[in-house]
Phi, psi and omega in degrees: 000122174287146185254111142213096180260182148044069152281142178241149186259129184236139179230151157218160181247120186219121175288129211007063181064051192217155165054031157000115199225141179244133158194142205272071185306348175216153170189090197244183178247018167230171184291127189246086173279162185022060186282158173266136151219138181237176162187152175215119162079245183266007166238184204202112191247154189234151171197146211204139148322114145267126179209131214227123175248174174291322177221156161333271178345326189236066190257357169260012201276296167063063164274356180273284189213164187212129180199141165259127163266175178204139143194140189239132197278126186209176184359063158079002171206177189254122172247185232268145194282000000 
C-alpha cells in the first residue's frame, strides 16, 4: 500500500552561495506535492499542492482537500502561508 501522509516542502537559502540555511516551509499531517519555484531580483515564491482523501482505497482522489498553497521570501526571511 502506498503511505503518503504528511510530506513536507523543505527550502533552502543562502547569502552569495555561503551558509546554507534548511527551513521547513510546511508542517502538517496532510501531503504537500509538487512544489514550484520562481524568483525575480530578491524576491522568491515557492507553491505547492495540499491534498488530503477520504480513504486509502481512494488515495489519489483527494476529495477530502485540493488547495495551492505559497510562500514567499522576501527581505531575508519567509512569510506566513
Amino acid at each position: 500500500m502506498l503511505q503518503i501522509n504528511s510530506t513536507e516542502i523543505v527550502a533552502a537559502t543562502s547569502e552569495n552561495g555561503k551558509n546554507w540555511a534548511l527551513i521547513r516551509l510546511t508542517d502538517n499531517s496532510t501531503p504537500d506535492l509538487a512544489p514550484v519555484v520562481a524568483a525575480s531580483g530578491d524576491r522568491t515564491i515557492v507553491v505547492w499542492r495540499e491534498v488530503n482523501s477520504t480513504g486509502a482505497e481512494t488515495i489519489t482522489n483527494f476529495d477530502q482537500q485540493d488547495a495551492i498553497r505559497y510562500k514567499v521570501y522576501e527581505n531575508g526571511a519567509w512569510g506566513e502561508t
